[in-house]
C-alpha positions as CSV (number, residue, x, y, z in Angstrom):
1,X,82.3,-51.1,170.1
2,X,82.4,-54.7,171.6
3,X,80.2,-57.3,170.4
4,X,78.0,-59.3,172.4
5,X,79.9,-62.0,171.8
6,X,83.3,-60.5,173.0
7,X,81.5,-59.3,176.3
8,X,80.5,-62.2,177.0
9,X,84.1,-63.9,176.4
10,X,84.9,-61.3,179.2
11,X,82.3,-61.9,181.4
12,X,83.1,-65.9,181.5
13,X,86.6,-64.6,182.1
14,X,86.1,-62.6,184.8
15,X,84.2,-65.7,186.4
16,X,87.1,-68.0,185.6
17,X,89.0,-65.9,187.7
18,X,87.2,-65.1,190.4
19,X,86.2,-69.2,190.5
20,X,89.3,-70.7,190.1
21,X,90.3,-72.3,193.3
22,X,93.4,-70.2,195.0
23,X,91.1,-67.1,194.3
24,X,87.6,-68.8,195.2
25,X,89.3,-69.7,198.8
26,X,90.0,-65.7,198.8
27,X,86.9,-64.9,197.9
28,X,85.5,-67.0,201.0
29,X,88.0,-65.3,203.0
30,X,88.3,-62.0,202.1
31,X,84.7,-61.5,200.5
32,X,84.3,-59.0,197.5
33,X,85.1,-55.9,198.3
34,X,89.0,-57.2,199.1
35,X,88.6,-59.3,196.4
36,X,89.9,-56.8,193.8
37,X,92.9,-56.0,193.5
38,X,93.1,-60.2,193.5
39,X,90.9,-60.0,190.3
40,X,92.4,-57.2,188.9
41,X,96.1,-58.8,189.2
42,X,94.9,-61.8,187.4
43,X,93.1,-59.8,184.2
44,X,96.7,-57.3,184.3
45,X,99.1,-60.3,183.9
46,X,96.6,-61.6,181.0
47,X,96.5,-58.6,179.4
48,X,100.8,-58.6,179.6
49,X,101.0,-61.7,178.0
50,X,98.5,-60.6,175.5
51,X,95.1,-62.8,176.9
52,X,92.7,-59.8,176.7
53,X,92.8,-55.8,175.4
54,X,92.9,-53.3,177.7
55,X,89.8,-51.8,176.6
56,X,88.1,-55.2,177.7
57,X,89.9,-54.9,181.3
58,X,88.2,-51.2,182.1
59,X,85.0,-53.1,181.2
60,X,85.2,-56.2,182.7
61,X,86.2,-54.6,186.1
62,X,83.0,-52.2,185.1
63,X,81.3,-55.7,185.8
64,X,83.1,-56.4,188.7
65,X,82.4,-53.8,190.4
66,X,78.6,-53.8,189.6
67,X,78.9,-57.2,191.0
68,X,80.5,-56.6,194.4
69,X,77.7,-53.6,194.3
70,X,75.3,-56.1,194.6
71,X,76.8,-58.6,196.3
72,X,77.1,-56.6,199.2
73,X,73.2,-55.2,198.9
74,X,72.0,-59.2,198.7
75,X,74.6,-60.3,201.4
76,X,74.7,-57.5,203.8
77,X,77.4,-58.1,206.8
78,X,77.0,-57.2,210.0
79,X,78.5,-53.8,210.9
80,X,81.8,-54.3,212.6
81,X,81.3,-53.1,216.5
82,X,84.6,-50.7,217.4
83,X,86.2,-51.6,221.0
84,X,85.9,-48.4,223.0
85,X,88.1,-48.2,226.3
86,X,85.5,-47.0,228.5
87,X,86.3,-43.6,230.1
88,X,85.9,-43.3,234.1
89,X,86.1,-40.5,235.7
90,X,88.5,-39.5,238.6
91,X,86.9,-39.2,241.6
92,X,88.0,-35.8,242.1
93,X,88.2,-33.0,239.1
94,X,91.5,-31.3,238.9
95,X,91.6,-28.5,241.3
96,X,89.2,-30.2,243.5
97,X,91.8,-31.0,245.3
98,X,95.7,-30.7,246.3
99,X,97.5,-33.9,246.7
100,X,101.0,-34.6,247.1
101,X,102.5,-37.9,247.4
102,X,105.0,-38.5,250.5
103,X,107.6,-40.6,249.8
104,X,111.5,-42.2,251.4
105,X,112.8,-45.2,252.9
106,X,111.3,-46.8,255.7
107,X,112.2,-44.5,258.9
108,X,112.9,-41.0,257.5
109,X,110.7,-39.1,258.8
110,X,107.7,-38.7,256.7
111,X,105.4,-39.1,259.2
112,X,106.9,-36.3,261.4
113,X,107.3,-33.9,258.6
114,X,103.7,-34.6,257.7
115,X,102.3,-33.8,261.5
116,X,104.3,-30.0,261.5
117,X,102.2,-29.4,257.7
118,X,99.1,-30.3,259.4
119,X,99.3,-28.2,262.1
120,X,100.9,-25.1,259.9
121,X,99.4,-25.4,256.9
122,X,95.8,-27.2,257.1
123,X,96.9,-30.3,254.9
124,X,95.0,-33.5,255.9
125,X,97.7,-36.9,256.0
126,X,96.9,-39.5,255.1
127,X,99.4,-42.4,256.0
128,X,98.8,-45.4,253.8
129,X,100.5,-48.1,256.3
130,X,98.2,-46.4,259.0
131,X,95.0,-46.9,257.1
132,X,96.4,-50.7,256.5
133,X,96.9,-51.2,259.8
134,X,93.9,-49.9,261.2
135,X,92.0,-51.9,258.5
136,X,93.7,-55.1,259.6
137,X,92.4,-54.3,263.1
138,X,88.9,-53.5,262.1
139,X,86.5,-56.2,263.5
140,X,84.9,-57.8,260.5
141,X,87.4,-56.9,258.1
142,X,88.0,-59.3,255.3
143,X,91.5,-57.8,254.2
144,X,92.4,-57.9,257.8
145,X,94.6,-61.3,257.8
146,X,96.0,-60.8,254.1
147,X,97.5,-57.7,255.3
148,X,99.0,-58.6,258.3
149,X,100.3,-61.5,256.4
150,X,102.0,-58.8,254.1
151,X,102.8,-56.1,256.5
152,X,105.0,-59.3,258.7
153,X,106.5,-60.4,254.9
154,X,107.3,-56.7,254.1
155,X,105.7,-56.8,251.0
156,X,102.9,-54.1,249.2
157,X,99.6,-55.0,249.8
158,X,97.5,-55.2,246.4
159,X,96.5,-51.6,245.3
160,X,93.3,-52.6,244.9
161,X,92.5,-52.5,248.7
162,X,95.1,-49.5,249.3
163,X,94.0,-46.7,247.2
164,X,90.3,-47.8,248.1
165,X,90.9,-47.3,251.4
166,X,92.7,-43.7,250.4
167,X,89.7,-42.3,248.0
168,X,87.1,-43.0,251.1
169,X,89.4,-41.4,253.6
170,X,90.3,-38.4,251.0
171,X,86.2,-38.5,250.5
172,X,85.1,-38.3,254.3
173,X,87.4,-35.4,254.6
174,X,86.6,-33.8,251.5
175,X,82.6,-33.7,252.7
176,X,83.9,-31.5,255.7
177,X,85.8,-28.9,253.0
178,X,88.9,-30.5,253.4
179,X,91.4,-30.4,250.1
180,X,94.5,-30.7,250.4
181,X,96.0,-34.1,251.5
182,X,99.4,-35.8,252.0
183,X,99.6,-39.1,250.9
184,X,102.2,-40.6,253.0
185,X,104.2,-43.7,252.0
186,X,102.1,-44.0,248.5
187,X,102.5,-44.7,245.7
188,X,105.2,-47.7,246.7
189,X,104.8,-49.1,243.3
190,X,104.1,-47.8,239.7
191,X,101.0,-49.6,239.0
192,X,99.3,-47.9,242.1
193,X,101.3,-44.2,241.5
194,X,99.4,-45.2,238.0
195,X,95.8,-46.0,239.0
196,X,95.6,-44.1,241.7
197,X,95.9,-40.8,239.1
198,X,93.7,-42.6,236.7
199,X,90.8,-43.3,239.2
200,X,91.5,-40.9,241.9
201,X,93.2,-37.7,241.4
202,X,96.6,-36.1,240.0
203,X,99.1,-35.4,242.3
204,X,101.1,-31.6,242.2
205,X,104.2,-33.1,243.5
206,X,106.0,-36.1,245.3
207,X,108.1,-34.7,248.5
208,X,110.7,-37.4,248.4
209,X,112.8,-37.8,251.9
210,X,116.4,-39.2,250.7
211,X,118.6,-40.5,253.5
212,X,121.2,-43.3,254.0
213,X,119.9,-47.2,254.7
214,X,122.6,-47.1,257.8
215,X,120.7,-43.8,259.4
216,X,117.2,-45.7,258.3
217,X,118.0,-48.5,260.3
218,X,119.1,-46.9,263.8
219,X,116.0,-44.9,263.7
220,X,113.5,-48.1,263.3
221,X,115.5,-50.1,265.7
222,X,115.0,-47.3,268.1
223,X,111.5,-46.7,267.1
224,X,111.0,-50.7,267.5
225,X,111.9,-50.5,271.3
226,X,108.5,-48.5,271.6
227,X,106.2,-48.5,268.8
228,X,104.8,-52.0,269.3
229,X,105.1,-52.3,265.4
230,X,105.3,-55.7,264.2
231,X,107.3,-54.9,261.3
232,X,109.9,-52.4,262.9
233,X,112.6,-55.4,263.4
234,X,115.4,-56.3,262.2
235,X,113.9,-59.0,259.6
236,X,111.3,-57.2,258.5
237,X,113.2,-54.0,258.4
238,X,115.9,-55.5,255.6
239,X,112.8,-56.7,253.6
240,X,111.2,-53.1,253.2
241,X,114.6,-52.0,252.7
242,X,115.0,-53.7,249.5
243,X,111.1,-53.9,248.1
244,X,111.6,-49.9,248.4
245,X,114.8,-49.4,246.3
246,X,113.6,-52.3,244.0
247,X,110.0,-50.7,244.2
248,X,109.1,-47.3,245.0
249,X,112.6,-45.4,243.6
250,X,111.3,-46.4,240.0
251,X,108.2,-44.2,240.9
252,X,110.4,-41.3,242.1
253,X,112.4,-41.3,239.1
254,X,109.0,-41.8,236.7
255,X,107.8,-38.4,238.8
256,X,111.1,-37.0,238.8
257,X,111.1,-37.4,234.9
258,X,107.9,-35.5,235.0
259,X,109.0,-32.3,236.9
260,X,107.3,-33.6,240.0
261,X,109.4,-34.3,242.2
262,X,110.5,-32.1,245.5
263,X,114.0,-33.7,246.7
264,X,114.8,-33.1,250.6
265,X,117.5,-34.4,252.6
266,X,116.5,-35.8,255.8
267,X,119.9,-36.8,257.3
268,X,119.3,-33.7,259.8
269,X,117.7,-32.5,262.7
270,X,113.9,-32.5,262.6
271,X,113.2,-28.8,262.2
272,X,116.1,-28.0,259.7
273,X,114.0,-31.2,257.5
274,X,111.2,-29.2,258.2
275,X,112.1,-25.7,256.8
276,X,113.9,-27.4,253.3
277,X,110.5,-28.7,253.4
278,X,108.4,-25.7,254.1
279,X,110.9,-24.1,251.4
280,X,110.9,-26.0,248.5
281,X,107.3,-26.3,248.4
282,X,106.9,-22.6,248.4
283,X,109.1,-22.7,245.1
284,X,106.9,-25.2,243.6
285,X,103.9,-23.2,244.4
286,X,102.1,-24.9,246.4
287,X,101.4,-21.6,249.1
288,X,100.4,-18.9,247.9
289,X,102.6,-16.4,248.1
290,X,100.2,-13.8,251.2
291,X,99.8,-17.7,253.4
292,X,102.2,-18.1,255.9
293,X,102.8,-20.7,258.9
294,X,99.7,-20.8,261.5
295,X,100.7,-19.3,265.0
């Protein structure tokens, strides 16, 4: 049995070493409840060279922890406050809703393609560079000038004014029992293909229209002769060219790693496009097997 005497030897100890200076500046940085193992080293490395019993160490961190016990009751700290990511919800519950992403280089044909699934199939398209453009024309509109200014540059307009525009368009239509929707020319950029799953809704599949840059750029020049487009000329058109390879083909290959993407080559006439179309979403699924074309 210790003495009084020899307890108190350990007790002064134990304060020697929780006082000294390199351990008191851990003590006001740490407090002490990681003070510890600090403590501890210092009375194990005594006890090695023979300082104190190890009898006398069991009780002297008895002590110390009866002292960080009531440290903590006299001193209490504030509980620490955990960051939480806040959870949104999309705007649409999976299986509200049917959406499937339309993408290819500028002047293959989405928008055609899109028009024949409309009228045979009930889908509602939604064009992304229309909805720009009639924003940009809207009287009052505050993102009217900034996208003009990007359409001319042939750059992506910020996705924060894009896929608002898409979730109230997909949201009028959705009101009048409409649920299935192509989303034509979006994502262009992973950050939107990103958020717009996030905030919106998931996509089933990406129909992505490959076809070579020389074909691409007949068909807008052509296009350009008529369409009164500011952006189908010959300027502009090398621009979108190369913001879509250095762009939107990281998004195809992001879905494609995914299972999600439905490849079709649209270096043919418009209705053989159309039935690799009809086709390989018919493999993916997206009919049901009884629905067939409208007559």
């Amino acid at each position: 049995m210790l003495s009084i005497s020899s307890l108190s030897r350990i007790v002064l100890r134990i304060k020697y070493i929780m006082f000294s200076r390199s351990v008191k500046s851990s003590f006001l940085r740490a407090g002490p409840i990681r003070l510890g193992p600090v403590v501890s080293k210092r009375l194990y490395s005594q006890a090695q060279n023979g300082g104190i019993n190890h009898k006398r160490i069991l009780i002297g961190l008895g002590l110390l922890a009866i002292g960080t016990t009531l440290y903590g009751t006299t001193n209490p700290t504030k509980t620490p406050i955990a960051f939480v990511e806040p959870v949104t919800e999309r705007a649409f519950k999976d299986g509200d809703v049917s959406v499937i992403f339309v993408l290819g280089g500028p002047g293959a044909g989405k928008g055609t393609q899109c028009a024949k699934l409309v009228n045979n199939y009930g889908f509602v398209h939604l064009s992304a560079g229309d909805l720009l453009r009639a924003e940009q024309k809207r009287e009052g509109s505050k993102y009217g000038e900034m996208i003009s200014q990007y359409i001319r540059d042939g750059l992506i307009v910020p996705q924060e004014v894009t896929i608002a525009l898409l979730e109230q368009a997909m949201k009028e239509n959705f009101e009048n029992g409409k649920t299935r929707f192509l989303i034509d020319g979006f994502p262009r950029k992973m950050d939107q293909a990103k958020t717009f799953e996030e905030k919106v809704a998931k996509s089933k599949v990406t129909l992505f229209f490959d076809c070579p840059e020389s074909v691409l750029l007949e068909r807008l020049l052509k296009r350009g002769q008529t369409s009164g487009r500011e952006d189908d000329n010959a300027e502009s058109i090398k621009k979108r060219f190369k913001t879509f390879v250095e762009t939107s083909m990281p998004v195809v290959e992001y879905f494609g790693e995914q299972g999600r993407v439905l490849k079709v080559s649209c270096d043919h006439p418009v209705d053989q496009v159309y039935s690799q179309v009809v086709s390989v979403l018919k493999e993916k699924g997206i009919f049901a097997d009884e629905e067939t074309e409208k007559k």
